[in-house]
N, C-alpha and C positions, 0 to 999 in steps of 0.2 A: 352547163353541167358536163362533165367527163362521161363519155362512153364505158358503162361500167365493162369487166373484163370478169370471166371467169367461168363455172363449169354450169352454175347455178341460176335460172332466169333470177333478177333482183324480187319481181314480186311475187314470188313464191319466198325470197329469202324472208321477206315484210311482214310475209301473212301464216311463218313458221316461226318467227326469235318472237324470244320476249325477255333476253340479256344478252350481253353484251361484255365478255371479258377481255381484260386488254394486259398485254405483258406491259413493265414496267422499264425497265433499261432498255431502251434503246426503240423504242414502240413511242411510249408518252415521254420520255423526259430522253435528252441527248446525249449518250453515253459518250460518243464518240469525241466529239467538239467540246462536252465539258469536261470528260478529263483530259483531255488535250489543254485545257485553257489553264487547268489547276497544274497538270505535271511540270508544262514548261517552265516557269522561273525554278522550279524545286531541281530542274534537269541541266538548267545555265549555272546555278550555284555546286552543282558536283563539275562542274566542266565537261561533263559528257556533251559531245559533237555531231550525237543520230539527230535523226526526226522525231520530237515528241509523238505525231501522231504513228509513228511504225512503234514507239513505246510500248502505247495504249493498247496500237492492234497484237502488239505481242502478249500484253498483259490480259485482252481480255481472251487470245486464242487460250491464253495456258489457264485461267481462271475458267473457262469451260470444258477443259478437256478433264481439270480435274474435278468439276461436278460429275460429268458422264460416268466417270470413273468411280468417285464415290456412290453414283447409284445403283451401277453397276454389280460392287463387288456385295451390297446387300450386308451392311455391319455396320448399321446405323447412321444415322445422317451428322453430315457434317457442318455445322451453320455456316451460311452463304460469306459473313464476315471471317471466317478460320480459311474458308478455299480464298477469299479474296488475298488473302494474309500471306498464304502458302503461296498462291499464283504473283504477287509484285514480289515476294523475296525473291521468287525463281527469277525472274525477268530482270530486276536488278541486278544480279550474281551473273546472269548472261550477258548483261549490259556492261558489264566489272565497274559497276557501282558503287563506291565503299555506302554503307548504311545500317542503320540501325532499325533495331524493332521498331521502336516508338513513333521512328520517318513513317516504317509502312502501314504503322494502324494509323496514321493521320492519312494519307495517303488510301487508303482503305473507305475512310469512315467522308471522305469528300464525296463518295458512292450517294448518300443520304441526301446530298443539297445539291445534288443536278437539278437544272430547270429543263421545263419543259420545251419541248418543239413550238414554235410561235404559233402556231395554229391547233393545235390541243386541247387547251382549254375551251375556248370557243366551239369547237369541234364538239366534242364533252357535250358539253352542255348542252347543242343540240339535239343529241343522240338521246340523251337524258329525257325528253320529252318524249320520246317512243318505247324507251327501252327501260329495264333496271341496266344500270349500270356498274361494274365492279374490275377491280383489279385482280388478277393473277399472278402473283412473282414467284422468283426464287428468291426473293430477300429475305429474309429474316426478319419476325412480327415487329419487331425492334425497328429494324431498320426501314420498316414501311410505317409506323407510327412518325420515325422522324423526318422520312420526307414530308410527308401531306403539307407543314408547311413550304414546302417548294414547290409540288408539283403546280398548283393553281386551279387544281379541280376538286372537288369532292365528292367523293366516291359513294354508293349507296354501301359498298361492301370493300376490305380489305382482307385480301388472303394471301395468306403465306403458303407455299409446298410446306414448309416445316410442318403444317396440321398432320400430315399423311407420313412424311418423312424420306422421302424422294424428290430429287430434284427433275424438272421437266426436260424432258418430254415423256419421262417416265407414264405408263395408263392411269396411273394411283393420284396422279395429281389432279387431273380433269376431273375422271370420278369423284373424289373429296368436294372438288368447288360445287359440283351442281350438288351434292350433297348439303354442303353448307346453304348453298342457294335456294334447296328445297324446291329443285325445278327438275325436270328430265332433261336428262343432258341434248337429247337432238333441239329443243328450244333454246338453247345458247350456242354462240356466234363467238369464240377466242378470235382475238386480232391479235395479230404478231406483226411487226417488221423480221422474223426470222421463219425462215420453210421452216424447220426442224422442228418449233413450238406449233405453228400452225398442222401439221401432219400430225403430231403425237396429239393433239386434240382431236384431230378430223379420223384417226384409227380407232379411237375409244369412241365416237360417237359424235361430237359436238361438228357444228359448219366451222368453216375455218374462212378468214377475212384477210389477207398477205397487204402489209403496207408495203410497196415496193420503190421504197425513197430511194434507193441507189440504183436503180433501175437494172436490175441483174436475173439472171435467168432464173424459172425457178427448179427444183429439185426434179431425176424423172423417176415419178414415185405413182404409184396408184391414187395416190390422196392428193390430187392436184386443189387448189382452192376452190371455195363456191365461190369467193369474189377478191377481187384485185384489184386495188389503188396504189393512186403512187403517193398521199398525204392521207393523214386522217380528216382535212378539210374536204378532201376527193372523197373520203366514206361515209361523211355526212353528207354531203350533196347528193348523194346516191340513197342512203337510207333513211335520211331524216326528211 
């Protein structure tokens, strides 16, 4: 078993959760490696010469700057497929792509059928015997009804930020979930592979669970994690 990591002794984490929220891009299913697998032949047929994967990292920095920004400016939300839309036009138009609409809603909508990280669902499933379990995204309800055929797990619960109308790390979103949850929020545990989802959970109340599969430093913030792995096969082992 891994030497758990974090602020939090584990069994106080054990004998305080009773769920278990988990981001969805890039946490349970592989943002990185799968639209990398999907962009590359669509990036050989324009004869563009970069790195599919500096693409993706272009594609998904500017597809989060302009969530930030949408929730920011407080003028209603904008679904997660419209910023996805806006963030690859930008990226191809930087990339002098020629393209059309239609390239980036397919391009867009391959978001839906990433798979999971190999160890995931098995992970899941363990946790599931201690825990409720559920998902927290910024997808769109839409867009997390059409994964569940990919991801390979099944969720007790599926939520969108669209309920509340802010995208995460916003406070509004945590609050909603333990809402929907019908729990107190310090009894749930958000798991991120990103600081920024974890902190914006651990400021509003909830423990926060950092997957640190790129093994990279974390944020210096007052809301360090209660706990730190580097898989979610390393968070079962520990919690389950």
């Amino acid at each position: 078993m891994p030497m758990p990591v974090g602020k939090t002794p584990v069994n106080e984490l054990k004998n305080s959760l009773k769920i278990l929220t988990f981001d969805l891009y890039g946490t349970v299913v592989d943002m990185q490696q799968g639209l990398t697998e999907m962009v590359t032949p669509y990036l050989r047929e324009k004869g563009w010469q970069g790195k599919p994967t500096a693409f993706v990292t272009w594609w998904r920095r500017t597809h989060f700057e302009n969530s930030m920004i949408d929730a920011l400016l407080n003028r209603g939300h904008t679904p997660y497929r419209e910023i996805g839309r806006r963030a690859v036009t930008l990226t191809l138009e930087r990339a002098g792509i020629p393209h059309t609409q239609e390239e980036v809603r397919r391009l867009v909508a391959a978001i839906e059928k990433l798979r999971p990280f190999d160890d995931a669902p098995d992970a899941l499933a363990r946790l599931s015997k201690h825990y409720r379990i559920a998902l927290l995204s910024n997808g769109d309800p839409d867009m997390l009804e059409n994964a569940k055929p990919h991801i390979g797990y099944k969720f007790d619960a599926y939520i969108s930020i669209a309920a509340c109308g802010y995208f995460k790390p916003h406070f509004a979103t945590y609050q909603k979930a333990a809402d929907i949850l019908g729990a107190e929020i310090g009894t749930i545990m958000h798991v991120a592979n990103h600081a920024f989802d974890c902190i914006g959970a651990q400021a509003q109340g909830m423990r926060g669970g950092f997957i640190n599969r790129r093994q990279r430093p974390y944020e210096d913030t007052p809301y360090q994690p209660d706990l730190v792995v580097g898989t979610l096969k390393e968070l079962a082992d520990v919690m389950a």
